[in-house]
C-alpha positions in Angstrom: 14.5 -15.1 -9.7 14.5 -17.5 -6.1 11.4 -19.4 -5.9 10.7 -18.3 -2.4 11.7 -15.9 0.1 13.8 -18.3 2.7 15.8 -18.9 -0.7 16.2 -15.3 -1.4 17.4 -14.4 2.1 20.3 -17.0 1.5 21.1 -15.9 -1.9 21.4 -12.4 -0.4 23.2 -13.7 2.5 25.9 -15.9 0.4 26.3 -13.2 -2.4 26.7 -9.8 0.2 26.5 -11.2 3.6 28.5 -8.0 5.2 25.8 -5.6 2.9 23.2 -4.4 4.9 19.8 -4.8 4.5 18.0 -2.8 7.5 19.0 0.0 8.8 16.5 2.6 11.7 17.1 6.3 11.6 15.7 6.0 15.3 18.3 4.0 16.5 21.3 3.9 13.9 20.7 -0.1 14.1 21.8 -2.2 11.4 20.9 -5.3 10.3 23.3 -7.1 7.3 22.7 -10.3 5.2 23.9 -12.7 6.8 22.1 -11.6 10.3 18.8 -11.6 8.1 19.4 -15.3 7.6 20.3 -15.9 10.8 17.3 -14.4 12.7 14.9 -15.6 10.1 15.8 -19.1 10.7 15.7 -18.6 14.1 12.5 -17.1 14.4 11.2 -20.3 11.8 12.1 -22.7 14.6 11.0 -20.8 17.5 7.6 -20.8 15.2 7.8 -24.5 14.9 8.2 -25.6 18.8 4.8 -24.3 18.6 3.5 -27.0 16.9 2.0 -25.1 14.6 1.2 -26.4 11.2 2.8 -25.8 8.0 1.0 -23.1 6.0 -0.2 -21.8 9.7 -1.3 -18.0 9.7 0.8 -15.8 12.7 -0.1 -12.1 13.3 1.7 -9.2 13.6 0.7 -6.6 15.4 4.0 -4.0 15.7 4.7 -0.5 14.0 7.3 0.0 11.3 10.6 -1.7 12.3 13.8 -3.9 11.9 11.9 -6.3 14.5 9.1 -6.4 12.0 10.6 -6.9 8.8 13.1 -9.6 10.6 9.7 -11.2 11.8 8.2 -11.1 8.3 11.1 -12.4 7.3 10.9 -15.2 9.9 7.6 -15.9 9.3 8.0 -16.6 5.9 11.0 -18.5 6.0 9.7 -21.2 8.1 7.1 -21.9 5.5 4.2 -20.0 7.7 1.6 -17.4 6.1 2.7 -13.6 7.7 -0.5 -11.9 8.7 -0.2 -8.2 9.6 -2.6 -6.5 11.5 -3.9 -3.0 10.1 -3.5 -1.1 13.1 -5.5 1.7 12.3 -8.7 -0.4 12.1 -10.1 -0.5 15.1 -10.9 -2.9 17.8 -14.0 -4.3 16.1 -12.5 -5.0 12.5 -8.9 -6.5 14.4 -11.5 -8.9 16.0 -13.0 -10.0 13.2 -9.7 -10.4 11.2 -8.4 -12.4 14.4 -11.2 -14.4 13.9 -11.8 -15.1 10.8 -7.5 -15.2 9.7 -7.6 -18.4 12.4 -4.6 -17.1 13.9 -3.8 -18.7 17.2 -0.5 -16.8 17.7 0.2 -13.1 17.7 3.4 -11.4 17.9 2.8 -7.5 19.5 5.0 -5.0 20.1 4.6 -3.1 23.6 2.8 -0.1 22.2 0.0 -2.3 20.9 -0.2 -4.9 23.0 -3.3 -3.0 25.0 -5.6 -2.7 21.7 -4.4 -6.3 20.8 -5.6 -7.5 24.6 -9.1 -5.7 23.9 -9.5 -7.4 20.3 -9.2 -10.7 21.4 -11.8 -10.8 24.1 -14.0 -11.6 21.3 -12.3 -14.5 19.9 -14.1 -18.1 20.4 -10.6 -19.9 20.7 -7.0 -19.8 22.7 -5.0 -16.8 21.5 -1.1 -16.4 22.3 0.6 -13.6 22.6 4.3 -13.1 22.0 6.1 -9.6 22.5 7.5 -8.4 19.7 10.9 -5.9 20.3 10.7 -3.3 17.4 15.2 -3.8 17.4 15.5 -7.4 18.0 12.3 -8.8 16.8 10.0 -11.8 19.0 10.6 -12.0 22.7 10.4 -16.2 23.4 8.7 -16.9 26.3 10.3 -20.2 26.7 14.2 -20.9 27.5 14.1 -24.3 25.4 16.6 -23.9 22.9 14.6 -24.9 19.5 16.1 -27.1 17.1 18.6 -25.0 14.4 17.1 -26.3 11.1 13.2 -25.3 9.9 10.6 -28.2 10.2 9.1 -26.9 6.8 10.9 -26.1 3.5 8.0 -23.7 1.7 7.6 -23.8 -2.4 6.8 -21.3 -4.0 2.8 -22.0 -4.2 3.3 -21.6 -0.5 1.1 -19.2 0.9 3.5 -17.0 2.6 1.1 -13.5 3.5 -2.1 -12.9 4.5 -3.1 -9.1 4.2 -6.7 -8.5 4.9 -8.1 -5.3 2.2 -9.8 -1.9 3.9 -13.0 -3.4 4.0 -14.8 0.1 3.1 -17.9 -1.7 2.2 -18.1 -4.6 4.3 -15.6 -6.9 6.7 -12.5 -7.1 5.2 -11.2 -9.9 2.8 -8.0 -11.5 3.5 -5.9 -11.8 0.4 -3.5 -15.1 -0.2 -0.1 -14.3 -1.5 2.3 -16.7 -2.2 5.9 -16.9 -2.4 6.0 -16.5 -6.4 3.0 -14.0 -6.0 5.3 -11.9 -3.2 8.6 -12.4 -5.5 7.1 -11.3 -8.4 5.9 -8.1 -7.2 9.2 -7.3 -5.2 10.4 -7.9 -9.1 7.7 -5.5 -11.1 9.1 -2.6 -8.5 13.0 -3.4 -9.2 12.1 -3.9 -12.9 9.6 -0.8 -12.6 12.3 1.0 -11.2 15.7 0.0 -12.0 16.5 -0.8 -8.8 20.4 -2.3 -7.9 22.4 -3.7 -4.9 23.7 -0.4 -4.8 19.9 1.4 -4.1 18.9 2.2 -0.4 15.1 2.4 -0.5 13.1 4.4 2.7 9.5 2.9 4.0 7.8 5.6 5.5 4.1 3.6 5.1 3.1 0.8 7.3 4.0 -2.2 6.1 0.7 -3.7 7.3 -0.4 -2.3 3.9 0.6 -3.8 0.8 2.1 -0.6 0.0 4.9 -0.7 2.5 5.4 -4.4 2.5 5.2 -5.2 -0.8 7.4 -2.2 -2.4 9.8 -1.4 -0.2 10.5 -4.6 1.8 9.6 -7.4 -1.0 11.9 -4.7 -3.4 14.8 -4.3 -1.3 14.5 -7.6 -0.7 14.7 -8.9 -4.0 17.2 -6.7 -5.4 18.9 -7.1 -2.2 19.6 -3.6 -1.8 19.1 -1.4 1.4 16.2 -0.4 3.3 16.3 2.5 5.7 13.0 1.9 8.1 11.5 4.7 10.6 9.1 4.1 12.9 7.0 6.4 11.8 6.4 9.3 9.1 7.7 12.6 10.4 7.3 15.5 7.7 9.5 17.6 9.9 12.3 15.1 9.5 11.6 13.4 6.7 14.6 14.8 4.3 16.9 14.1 7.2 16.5 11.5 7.7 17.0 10.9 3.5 20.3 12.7 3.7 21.7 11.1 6.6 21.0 7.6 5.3 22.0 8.1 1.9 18.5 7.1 0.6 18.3 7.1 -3.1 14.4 6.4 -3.3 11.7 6.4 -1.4 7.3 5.7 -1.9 5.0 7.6 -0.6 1.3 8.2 -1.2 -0.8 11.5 -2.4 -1.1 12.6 1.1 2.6 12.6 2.1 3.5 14.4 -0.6 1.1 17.1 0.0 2.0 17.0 3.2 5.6 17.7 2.5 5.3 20.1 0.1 3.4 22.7 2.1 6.3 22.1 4.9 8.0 24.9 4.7 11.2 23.5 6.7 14.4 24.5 5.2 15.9 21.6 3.4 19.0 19.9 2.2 18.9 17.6 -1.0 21.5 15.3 -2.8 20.4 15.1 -5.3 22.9 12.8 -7.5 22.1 10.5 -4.6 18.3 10.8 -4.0 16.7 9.7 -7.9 13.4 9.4 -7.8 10.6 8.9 -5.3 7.2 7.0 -6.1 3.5 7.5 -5.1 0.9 4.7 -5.0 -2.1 3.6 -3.4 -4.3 6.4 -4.6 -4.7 8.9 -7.6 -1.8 11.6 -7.4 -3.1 15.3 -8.5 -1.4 16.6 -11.3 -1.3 20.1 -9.2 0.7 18.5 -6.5 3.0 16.4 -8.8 4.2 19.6 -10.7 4.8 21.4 -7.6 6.6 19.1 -5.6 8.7 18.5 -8.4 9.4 22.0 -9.2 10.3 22.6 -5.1 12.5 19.6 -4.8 13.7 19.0 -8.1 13.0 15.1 -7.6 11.5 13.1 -10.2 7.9 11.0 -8.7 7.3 8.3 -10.8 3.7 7.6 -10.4 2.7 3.9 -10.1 -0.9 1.9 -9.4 -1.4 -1.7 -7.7 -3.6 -3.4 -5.2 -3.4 -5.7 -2.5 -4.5 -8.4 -4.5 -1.3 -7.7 -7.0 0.8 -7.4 -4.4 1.1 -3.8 -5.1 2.2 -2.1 -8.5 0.7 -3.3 -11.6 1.7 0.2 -13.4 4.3 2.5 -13.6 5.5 5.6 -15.5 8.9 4.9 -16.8 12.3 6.3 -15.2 13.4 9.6 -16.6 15.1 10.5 -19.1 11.8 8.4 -21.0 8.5 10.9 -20.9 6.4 10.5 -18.3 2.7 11.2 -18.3 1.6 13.2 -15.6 -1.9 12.3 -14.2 -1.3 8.2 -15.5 0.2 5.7 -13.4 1.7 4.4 -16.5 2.0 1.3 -18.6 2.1 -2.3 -17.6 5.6 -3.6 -16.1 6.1 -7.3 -15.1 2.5 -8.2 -15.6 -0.3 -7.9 -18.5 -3.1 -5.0 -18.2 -6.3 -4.6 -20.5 -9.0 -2.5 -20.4 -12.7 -4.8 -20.4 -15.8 -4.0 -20.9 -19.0 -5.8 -18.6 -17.7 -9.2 -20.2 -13.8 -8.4 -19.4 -13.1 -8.3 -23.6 -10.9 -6.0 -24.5 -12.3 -2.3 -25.5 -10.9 0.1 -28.4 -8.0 2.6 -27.5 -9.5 5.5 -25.6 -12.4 3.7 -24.8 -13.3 3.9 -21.3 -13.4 -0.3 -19.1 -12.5 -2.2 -16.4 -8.5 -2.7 -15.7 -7.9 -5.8 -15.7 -4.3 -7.7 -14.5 -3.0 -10.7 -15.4 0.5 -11.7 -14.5 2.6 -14.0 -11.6 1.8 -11.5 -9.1 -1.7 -12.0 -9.7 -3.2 -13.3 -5.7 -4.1 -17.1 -5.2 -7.8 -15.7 -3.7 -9.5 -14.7 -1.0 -9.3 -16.7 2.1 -12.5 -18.9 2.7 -14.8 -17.0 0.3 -14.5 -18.9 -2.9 -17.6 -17.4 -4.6 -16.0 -13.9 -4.1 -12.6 -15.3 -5.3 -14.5 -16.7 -8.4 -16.5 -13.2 -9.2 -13.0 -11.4 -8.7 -10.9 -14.1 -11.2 -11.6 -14.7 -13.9 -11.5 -18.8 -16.1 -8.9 -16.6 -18.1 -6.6 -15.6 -15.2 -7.8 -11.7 -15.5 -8.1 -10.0 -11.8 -10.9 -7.6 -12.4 -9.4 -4.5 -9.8 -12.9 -2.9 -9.8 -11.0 0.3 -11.4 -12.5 2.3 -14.5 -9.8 3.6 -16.9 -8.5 3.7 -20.3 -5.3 3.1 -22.1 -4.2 5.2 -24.9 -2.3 3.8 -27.8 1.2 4.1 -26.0 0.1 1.9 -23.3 -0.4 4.4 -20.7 -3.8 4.1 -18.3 -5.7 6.6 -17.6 -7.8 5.8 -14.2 -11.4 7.6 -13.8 -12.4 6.2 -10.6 -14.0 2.9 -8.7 -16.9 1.4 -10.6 -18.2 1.9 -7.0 -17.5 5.2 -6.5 -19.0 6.6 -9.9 -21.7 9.3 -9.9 -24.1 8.8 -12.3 -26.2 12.0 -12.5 -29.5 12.5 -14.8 -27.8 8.9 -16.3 -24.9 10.8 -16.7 -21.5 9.4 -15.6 -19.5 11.6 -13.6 -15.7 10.1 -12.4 -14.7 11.5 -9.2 -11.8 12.1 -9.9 -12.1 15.2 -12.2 -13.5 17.0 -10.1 -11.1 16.2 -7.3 -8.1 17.4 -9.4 -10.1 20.6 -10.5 -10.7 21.7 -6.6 -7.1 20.4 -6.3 -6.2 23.2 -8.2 -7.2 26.0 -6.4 -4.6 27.3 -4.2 -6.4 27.1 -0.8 -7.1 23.3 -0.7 -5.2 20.7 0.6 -7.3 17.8 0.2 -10.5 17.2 -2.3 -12.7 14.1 -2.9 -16.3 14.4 -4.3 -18.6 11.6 -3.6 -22.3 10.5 -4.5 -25.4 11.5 -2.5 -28.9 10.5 -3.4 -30.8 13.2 -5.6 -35.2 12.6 -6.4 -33.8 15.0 -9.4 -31.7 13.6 -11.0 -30.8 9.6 -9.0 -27.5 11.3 -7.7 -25.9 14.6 -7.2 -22.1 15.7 -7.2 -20.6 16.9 -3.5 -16.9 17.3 -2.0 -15.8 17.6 0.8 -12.1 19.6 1.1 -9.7 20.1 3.6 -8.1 23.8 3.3 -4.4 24.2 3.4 -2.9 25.1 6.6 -3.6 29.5 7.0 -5.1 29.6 4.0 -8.7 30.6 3.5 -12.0 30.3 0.9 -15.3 30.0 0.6 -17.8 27.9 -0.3 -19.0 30.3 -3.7 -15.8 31.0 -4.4 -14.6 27.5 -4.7 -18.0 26.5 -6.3 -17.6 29.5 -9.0 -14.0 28.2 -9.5 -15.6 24.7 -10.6 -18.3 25.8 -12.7 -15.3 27.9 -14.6 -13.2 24.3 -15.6 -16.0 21.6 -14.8 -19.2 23.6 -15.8 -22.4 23.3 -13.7 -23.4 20.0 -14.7 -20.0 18.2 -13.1 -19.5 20.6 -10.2 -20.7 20.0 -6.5 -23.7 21.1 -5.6 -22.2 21.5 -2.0 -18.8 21.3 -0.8 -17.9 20.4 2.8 -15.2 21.9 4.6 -13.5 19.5 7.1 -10.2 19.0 9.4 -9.4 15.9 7.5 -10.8 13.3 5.2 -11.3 9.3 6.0 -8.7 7.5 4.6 -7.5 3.8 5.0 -4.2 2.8 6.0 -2.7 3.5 2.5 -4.0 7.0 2.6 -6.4 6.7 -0.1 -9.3 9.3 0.8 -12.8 6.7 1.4 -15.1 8.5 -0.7 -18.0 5.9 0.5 -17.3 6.7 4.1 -17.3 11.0 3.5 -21.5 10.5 2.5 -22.2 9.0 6.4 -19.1 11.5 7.9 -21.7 14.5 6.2 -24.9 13.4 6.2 -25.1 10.6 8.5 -24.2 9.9 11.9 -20.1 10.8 11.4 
């Protein structure tokens, strides 16, 4: 493996510099190899008539595109640390990543440019912005030819991304990745995965999550195989666009694939082309994984990461091995344990902490040592804040957050079950149960569910169906019905946020 990304892009560049990397469904744009390395050291040197220092963070505030991944690419070549703006955050949280990231320079895409105007008026210091064009990538706004050779060669301790988490309790911590921590979890998916040159990967998650960025560009890129790139996730033309671009994976989250197996759009699969599709980012129901793969006939290999691991720490293996349905799988490319309140290892079965160690493993959080410090441990473990167990194959089992646990009459109740119980009935969509304050018993169990497009249910009957598989103790005491659940940019339902949406002030 390349120590760092500018030396992967000319490895991919001198070994397949007519193969082509990039390639938009929207408008049948390509991008090959040997372009890559062109534009990325172009948009280095651009970065350095700037004056800006090495290691210097630059935003990026654009939706899924070449442009974007060429200015990643850029970014990172020129030894600078890529900070992608979540876009779905809202104008306060953008200001305080602005802010507290240090940026100076932002690179914007047209469609943003308005919300990116409005988050800056907060910022104490000089911000410039640069349009960003979602083909062609940064708009100059100078004619002075820069010089044709990057000011800075990065290593691979580099810091080379700066991806700020959620933040659903609190502002949002920006997590340092270097080059080997980027190129070692573009490596755990191509290992994960057996993925080849010959693969043509689709990103239809922003990759201003660690999701997208980390999996399907850091993957393609290391393996340099294909990437096709929409703009945006469309479940009307979703296997389309597949077939017409001769995709042969994809990753997606829960919601996407619920969302595209209750489509009831006629479609078209290869089938000896399309292998194997992946879900991340949060829990997958074992309703919705049977069913989707009974409908399409495609494998999803279910996987786990973080931002902090620069995305998959687990995976189920590739078929023909046995999968486990409702695990994310063993360890691949890094070390896992399960740890108990001192992060030592627990018995098989016996329910912990996950813990991660391995070269994808973050450098820390930026400026907030002591949170870095609780988060790492002297040993090198990365306490994820997950509860799971691992039976004696290797496979993890996650419960829930240690956060997100209800503990009822001092009783521990995961989540989880009792999402994938409602999960089962045939008239939900949607399901996450959550905490809410009880003089009874400290804490009480409540959902709230989001019914599937014409269908219908109510409230006793989906209470009576829980009591049947969870019992009273474990099932909600009341279950909201809503148009849609808060999720982050990773479509992970925010369990912490559903208590204010339904009892507080929305």
């Amino acid at each position: 493996m390349t120590s760092t990304i500018a030396c992967q892009i000319d490895a991919n560049a001198a070994g397949g510099p007519d193969d082509v990397w990039l390639t938009s469904p929207d408008t049948a744009q390509t991008v090959a190899w040997h372009e890559v390395a062109l534009r990325a050291r172009d948009i280095a040197c651009h970065l350095d008539a700037l004056d800006l220092p090495l290691g210097a963070p630059v935003a990026v505030a654009a939706q899924n595109s070449i442009g974007s991944c060429l200015t990643f690419a850029g970014i990172t070549y020129g030894g600078y640390l890529a900070t992608p703006l979540n876009l779905v955050a809202g104008v306060k949280v953008l200001s305080y990543v602005i802010n507290h990231s240090g940026v100076t320079v932002i690179l914007v895409s047209d469609d943003y440019r308005s919300l990116i105007e409005q988050a800056v008026r907060s910022v104490d210091r000089a911000i410039t912005l640069i349009p960003l064009d979602t083909e062609a990538g940064p708009v100059w706004l100078t004619d002075t030819q820069p010089e044709t050779v990057p000011r800075h060669v990065p290593t691979a301790e580099t810091a080379g991304l700066l991806m700020y988490t959620s933040g659903t309790t609190g502002n949002p911590k920006g997590v340092i990745l270097t080059h080997k921590n980027l190129l070692a979890a573009g490596n755990n998916v191509v290992i994960g995965h057996n993925i080849t040159a010959a693969d043509t990967g689709m990103c239809v998650l922003p990759i201003y999550h660690i999701n997208g960025l980390c999996v399907t560009v850091m993957g393609t890129l290391v393996s340099a195989s294909g990437l096709v790139i929409p703009y945006r996730f469309s479940v009307s033309g979703f296997w389309r666009q597949v077939r017409a671009n001769n995709v042969s994976w994809f990753s997606a989250v829960p919601t996407l694939f619920a969302y595209l197996l209750n489509d009831e759009t006629q479609v078209i699969i290869d089938r000896d082309r399309l292998r194997f599709s992946r879900s991340a980012s949060a829990p997958l129901s074992p309703e919705i994984h049977r069913q989707f793969e009974e409908k399409f006939g495609i494998p999803i290999i279910e996987t786990m990461g973080l931002t902090e691991t620069g995305a998959q720490i687990l995976s189920n293996p590739m078929p023909p091995a046995i999968r486990r349905i409702g695990s994310p799988g063993v360890a691949v490319g890094n070390e896992v344990m399960i740890g108990d309140d001192f992060q030592r290892g627990v018995p098989v079965s016996q329910t912990g902490e996950i813990l991660v160690r391995g070269d994808n493993v973050m450098q820390g959080y930026l400026n907030q040592p002591e949170e870095t410090a609780k988060t790492i441990t002297a040993e090198g473990w990365l306490r994820t804040g997950d509860l799971g167990h691992m039976d004696e194959d290797g496979f993890v089992f996650v419960t829930g957050r240690i956060k997100e646990l209800i503990i009822k009459g001092g009783e521990n109740i995961a989540p989880r079950e009792v999402d994938e119980v409602l999960l089962e009935h045939e008239a939900v969509l949607e399901a996450a149960a959550f905490a809410v304050p009880c003089a009874n018993y400290g804490q009480r169990v409540e959902a709230g569910i989001r019914l599937k497009p014409g269908r219908e249910a109510s409230e006793d009957a989906l209470s009576a169906h829980c009591v049947a598989r969870l019992g009273k103790f474990k099932s909600p005491d009341m279950i909201h019905f809503l148009e849609d659940l808060p999720k982050g940019p990773s479509g992970k339902v925010q369990r912490l946020k559903l208590f204010d949406l339904v009892h507080g002030d929305g």
